[in-house]
C-alpha positions as CSV (number, residue, x, y, z in Angstrom):
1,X,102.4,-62.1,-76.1
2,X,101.1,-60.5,-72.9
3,X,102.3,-57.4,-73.4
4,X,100.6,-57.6,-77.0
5,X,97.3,-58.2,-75.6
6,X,97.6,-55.5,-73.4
7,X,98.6,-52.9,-75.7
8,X,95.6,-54.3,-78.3
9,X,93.3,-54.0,-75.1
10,X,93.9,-50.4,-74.3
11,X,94.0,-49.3,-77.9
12,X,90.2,-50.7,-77.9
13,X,89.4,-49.2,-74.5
14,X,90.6,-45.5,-76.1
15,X,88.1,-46.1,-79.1
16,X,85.6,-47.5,-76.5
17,X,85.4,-50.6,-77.6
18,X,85.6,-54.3,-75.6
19,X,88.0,-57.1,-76.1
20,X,86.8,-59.5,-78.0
21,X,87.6,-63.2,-79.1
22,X,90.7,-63.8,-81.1
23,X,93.1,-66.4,-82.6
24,X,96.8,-66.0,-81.2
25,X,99.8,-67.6,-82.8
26,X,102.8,-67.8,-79.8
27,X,106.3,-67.3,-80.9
28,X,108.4,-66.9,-84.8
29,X,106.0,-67.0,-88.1
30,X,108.3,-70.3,-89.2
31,X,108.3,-72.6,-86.0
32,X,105.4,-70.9,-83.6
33,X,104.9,-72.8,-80.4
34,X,101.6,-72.4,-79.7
35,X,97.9,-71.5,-80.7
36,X,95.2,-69.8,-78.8
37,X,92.0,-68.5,-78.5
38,X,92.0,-65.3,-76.2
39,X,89.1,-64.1,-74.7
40,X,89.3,-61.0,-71.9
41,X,91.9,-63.6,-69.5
42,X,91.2,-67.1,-70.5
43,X,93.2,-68.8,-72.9
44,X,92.1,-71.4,-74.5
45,X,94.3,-73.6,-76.1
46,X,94.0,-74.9,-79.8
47,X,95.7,-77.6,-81.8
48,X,96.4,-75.5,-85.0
49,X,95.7,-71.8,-86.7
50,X,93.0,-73.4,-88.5
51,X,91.0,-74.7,-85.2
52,X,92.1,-71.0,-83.6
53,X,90.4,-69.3,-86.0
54,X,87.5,-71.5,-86.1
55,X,87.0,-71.5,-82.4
56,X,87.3,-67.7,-82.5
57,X,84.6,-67.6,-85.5
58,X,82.1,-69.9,-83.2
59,X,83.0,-67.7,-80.0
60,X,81.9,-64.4,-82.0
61,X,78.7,-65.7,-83.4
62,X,77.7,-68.0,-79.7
63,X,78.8,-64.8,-77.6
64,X,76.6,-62.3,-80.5
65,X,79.9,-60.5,-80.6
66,X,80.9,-57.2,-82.7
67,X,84.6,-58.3,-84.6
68,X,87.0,-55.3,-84.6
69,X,86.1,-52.8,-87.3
70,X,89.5,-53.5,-88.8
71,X,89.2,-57.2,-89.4
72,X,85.2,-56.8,-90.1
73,X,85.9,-57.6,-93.8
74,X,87.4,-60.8,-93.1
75,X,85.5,-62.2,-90.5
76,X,82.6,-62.1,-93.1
77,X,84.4,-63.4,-95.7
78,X,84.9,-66.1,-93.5
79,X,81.5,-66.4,-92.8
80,X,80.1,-66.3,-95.8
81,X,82.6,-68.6,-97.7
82,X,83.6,-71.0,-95.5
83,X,80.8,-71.2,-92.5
84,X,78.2,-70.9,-95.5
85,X,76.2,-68.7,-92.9
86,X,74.3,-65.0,-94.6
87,X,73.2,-62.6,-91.7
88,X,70.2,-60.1,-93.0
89,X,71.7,-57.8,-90.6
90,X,75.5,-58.0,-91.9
91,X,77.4,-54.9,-93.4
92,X,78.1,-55.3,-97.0
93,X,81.7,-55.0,-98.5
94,X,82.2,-54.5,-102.2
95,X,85.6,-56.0,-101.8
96,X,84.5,-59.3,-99.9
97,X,81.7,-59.8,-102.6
98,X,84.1,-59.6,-105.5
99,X,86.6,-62.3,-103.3
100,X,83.1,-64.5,-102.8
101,X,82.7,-64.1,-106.4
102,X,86.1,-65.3,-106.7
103,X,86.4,-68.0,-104.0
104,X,82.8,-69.6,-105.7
105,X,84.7,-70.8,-109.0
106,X,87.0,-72.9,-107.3
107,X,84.9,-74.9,-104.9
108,X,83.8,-77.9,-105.6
């Protein structure tokens, strides 16, 4: 995992971009051992995916935080369909509006 981060860390530094919050599953997709919220050194320990994502989420938004440009699209999917929060200032996607289309006819 270490040696994950690091590589993820200097492939931001080269693009001149900072490390920024994210969820961390430890060990095999069918039994992992742990969850995590990284940020720069801490870890931050969390009792499922679902609470490492959502802990990431709150991290991003309390710190005023820029996601990676490749995970942009669902970080405001996120936002918008489950965290029910709409930013004036938030890039639009075509594709995460259909999704939110989507996602709308199943909820409740």
């Amino acid at each position: 995992m270490h040696e994950q981060l690091q590589k993820r860390e200097e492939k931001l530094r080269k693009y001149g971009l900072t490390n920024q919050p994210k969820p961390v599953v430890v060990g095999p997709v069918e039994s992992p051992t742990q969850y995590l919220i990284v940020l720069d050194n801490f870890h931050y320990e969390a009792l499922s995916p679902l609470h490492a994502v959502d802990g990431a989420f709150k991290l991003y938004h309390a710190l005023n935080a820029h996601c990676p440009p490749e995970a942009e699209h669902i970080w405001l999917f996120l936002q918008k369909a489950i965290f029910k929060i709409s930013l004036g200032s938030t890039r639009a996607f075509g594709d995460v509006e259909c999704l939110l289309n989507e996602f709308s006819q199943f909820q409740v």
